[in-house]
PDB file of N, CA, C, O and CB in Angstrom:
ATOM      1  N   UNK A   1       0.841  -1.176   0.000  1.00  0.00           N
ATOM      2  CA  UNK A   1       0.000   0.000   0.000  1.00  0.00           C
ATOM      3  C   UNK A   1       0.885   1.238   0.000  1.00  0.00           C
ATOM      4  O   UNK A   1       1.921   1.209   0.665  1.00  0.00           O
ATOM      5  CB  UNK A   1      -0.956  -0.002   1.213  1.00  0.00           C
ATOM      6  N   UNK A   2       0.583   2.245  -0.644  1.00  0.00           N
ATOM      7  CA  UNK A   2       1.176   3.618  -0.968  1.00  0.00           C
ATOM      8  C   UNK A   2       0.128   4.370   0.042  1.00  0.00           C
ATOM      9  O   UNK A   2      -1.077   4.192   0.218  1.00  0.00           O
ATOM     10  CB  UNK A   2       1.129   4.142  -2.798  1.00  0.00           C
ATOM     11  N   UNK A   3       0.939   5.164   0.560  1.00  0.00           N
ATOM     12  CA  UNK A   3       0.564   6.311   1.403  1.00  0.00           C
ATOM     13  C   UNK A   3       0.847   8.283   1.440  1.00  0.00           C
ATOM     14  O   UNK A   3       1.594   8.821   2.257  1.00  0.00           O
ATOM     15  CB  UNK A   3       1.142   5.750   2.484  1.00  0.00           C
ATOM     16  N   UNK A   4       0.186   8.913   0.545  1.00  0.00           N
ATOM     17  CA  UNK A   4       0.713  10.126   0.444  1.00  0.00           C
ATOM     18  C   UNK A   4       1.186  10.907   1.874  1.00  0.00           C
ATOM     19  O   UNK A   4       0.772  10.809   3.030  1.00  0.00           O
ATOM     20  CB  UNK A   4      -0.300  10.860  -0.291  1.00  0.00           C
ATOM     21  N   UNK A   5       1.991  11.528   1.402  1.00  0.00           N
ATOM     22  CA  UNK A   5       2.695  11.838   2.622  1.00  0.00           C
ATOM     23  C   UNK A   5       2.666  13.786   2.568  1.00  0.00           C
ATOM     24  O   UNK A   5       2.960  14.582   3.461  1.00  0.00           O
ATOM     25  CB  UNK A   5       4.506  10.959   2.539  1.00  0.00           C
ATOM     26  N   UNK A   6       2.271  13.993   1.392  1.00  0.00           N
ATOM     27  CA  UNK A   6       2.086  15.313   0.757  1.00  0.00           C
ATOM     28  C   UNK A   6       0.596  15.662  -0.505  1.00  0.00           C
ATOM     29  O   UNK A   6       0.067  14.965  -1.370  1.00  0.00           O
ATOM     30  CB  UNK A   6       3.627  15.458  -0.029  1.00  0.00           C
ATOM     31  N   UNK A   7       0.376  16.999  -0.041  1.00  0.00           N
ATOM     32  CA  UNK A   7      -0.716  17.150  -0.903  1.00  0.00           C
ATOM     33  C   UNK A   7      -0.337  18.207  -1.558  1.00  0.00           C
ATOM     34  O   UNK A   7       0.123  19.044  -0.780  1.00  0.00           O
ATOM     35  CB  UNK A   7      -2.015  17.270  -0.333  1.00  0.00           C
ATOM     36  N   UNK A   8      -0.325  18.578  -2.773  1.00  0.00           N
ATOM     37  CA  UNK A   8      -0.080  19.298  -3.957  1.00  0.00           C
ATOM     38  C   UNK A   8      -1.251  20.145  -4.929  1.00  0.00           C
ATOM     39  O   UNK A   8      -1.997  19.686  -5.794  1.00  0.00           O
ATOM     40  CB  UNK A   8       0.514  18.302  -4.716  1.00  0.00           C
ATOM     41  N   UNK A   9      -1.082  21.756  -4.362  1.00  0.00           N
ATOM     42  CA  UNK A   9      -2.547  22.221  -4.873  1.00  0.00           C
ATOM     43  C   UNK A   9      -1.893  22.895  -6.246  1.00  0.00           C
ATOM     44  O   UNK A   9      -0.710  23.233  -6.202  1.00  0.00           O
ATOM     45  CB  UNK A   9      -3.560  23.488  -3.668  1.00  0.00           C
ATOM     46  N   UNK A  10      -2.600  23.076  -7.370  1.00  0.00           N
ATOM     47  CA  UNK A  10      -2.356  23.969  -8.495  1.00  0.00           C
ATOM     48  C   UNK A  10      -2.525  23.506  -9.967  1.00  0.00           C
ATOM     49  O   UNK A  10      -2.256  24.290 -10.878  1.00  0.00           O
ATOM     50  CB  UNK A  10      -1.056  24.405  -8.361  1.00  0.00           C
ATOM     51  N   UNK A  11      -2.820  22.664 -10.135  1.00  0.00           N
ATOM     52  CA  UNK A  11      -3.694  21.854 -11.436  1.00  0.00           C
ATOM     53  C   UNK A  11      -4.759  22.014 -10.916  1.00  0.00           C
ATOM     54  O   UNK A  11      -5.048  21.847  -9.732  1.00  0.00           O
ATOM     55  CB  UNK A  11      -3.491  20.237 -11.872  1.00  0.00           C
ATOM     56  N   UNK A  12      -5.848  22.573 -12.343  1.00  0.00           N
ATOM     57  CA  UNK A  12      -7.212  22.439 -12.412  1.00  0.00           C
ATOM     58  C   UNK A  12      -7.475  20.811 -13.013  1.00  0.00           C
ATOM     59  O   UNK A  12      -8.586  20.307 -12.846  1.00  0.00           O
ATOM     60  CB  UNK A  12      -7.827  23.711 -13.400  1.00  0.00           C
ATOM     61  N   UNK A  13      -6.633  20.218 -13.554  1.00  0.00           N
ATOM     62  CA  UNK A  13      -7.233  19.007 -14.623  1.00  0.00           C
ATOM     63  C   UNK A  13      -6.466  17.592 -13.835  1.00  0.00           C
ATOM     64  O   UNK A  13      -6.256  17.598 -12.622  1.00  0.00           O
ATOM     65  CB  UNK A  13      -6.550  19.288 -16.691  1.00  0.00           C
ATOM     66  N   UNK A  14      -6.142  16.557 -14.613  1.00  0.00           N
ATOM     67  CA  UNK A  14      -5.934  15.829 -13.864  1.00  0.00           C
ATOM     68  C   UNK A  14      -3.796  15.978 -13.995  1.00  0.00           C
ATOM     69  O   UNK A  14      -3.371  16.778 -14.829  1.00  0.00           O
ATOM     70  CB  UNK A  14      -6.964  14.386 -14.293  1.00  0.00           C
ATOM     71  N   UNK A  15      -3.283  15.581 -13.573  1.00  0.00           N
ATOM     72  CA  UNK A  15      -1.831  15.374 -14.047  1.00  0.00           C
ATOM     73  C   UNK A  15      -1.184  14.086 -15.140  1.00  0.00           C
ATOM     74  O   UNK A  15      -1.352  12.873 -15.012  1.00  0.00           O
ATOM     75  CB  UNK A  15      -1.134  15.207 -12.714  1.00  0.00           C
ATOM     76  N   UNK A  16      -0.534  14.695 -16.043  1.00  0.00           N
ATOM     77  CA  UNK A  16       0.318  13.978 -16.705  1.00  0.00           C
ATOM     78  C   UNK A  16       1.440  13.126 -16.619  1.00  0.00           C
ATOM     79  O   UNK A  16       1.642  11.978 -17.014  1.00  0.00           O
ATOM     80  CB  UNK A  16       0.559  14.506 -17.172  1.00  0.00           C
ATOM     81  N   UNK A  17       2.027  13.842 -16.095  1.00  0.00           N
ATOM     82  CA  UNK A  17       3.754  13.730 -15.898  1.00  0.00           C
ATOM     83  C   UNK A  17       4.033  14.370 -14.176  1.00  0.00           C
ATOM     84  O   UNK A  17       3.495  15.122 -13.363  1.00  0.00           O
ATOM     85  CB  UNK A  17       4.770  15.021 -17.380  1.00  0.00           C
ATOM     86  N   UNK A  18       5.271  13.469 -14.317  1.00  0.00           N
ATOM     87  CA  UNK A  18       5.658  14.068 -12.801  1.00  0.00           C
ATOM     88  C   UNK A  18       7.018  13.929 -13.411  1.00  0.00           C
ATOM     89  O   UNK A  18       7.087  13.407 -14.524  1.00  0.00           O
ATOM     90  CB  UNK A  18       5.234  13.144 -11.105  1.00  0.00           C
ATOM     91  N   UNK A  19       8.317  14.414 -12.695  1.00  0.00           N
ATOM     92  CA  UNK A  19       9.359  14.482 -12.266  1.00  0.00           C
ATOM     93  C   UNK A  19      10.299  14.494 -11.266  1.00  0.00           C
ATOM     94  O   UNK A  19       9.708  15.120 -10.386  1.00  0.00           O
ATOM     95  CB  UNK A  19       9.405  14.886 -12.533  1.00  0.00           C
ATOM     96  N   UNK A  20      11.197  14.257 -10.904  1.00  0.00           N
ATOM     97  CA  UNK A  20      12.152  14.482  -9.424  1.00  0.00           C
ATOM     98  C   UNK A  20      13.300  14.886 -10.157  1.00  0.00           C
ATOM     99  O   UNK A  20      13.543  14.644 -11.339  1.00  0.00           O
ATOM    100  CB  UNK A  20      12.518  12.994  -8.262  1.00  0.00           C
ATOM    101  N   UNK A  21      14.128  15.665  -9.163  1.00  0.00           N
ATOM    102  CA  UNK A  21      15.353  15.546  -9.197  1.00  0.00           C
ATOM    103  C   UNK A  21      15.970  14.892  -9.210  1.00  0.00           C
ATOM    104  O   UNK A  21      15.390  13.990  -8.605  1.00  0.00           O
ATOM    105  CB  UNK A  21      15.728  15.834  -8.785  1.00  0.00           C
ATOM    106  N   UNK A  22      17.200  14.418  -9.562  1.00  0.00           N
ATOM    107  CA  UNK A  22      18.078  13.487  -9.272  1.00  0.00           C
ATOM    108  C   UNK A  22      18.403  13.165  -7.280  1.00  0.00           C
ATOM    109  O   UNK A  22      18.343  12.033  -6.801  1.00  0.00           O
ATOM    110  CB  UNK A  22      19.427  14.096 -10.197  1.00  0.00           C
ATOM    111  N   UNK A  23      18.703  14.347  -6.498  1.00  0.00           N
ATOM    112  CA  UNK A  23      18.652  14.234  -5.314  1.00  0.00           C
ATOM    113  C   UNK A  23      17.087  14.303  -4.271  1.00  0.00           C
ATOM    114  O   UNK A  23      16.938  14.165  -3.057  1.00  0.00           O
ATOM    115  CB  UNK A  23      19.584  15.182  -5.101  1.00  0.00           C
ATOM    116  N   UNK A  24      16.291  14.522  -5.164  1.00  0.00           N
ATOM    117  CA  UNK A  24      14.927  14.362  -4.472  1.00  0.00           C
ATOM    118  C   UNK A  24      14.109  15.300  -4.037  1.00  0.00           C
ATOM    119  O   UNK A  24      13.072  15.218  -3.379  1.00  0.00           O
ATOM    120  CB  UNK A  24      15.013  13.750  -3.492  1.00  0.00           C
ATOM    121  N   UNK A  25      14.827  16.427  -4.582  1.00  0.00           N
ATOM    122  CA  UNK A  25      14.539  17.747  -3.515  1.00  0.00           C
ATOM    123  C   UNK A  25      13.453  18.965  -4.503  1.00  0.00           C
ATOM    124  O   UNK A  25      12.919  20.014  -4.144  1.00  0.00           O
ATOM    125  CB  UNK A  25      16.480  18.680  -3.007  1.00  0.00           C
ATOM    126  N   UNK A  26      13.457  18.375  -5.600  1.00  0.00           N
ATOM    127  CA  UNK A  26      12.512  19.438  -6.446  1.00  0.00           C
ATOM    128  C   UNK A  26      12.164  18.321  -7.122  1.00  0.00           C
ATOM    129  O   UNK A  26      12.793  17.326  -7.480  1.00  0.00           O
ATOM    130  CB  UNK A  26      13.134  20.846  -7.391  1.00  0.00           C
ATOM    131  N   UNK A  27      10.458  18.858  -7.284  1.00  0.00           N
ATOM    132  CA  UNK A  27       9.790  18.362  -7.865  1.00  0.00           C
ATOM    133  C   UNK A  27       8.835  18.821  -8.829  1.00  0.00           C
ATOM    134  O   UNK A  27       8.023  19.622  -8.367  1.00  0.00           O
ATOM    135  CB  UNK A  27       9.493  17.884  -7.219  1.00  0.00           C
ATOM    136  N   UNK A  28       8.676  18.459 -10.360  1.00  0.00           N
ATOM    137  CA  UNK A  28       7.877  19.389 -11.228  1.00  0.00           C
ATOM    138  C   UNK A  28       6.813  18.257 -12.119  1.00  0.00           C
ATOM    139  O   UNK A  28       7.145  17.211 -12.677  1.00  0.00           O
ATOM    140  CB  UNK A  28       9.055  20.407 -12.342  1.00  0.00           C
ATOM    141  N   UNK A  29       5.634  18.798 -12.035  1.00  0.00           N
ATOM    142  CA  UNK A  29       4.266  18.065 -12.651  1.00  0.00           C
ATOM    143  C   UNK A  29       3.623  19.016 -13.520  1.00  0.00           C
ATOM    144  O   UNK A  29       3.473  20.231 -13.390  1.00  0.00           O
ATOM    145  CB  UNK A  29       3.123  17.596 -11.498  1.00  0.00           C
ATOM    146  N   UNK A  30       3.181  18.012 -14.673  1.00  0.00           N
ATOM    147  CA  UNK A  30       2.781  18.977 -16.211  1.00  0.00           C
ATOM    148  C   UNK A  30       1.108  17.711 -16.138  1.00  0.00           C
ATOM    149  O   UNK A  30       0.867  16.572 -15.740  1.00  0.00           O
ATOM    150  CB  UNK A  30       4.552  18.694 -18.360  1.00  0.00           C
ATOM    151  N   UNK A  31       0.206  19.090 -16.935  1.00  0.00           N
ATOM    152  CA  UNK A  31      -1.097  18.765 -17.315  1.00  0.00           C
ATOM    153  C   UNK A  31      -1.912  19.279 -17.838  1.00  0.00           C
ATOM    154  O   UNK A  31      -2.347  20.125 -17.057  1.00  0.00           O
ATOM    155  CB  UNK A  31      -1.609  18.520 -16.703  1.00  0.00           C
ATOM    156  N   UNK A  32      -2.563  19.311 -18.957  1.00  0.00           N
ATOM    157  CA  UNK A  32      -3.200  19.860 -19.456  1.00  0.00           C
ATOM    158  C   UNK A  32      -4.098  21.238 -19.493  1.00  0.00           C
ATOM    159  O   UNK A  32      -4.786  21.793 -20.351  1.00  0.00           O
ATOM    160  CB  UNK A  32      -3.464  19.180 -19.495  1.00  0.00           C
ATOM    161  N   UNK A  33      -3.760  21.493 -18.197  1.00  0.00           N
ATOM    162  CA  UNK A  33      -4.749  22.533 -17.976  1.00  0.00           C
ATOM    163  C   UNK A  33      -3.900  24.013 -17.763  1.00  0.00           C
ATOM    164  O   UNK A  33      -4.520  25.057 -17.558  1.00  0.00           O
ATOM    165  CB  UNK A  33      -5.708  22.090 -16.598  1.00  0.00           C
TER     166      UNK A  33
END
């Protein structure tokens, strides 16, 4: 079981893509909207 540990506001639509950094520390999400 997966457990979010963080909630992420700023897409109206659903998400596409996610990304990480290589060290973990930034994170960037793309979506249609």
């Amino acid at each position: 079981m997966t457990i979010a540990c963080n909630l992420w506001r700023g897409h109206q639509g659903d998400v596409t893509s996610v990304a990480l950094s290589p060290d973990g520390n930034i994170i960037a999400s793309g979506s249609w909207d």
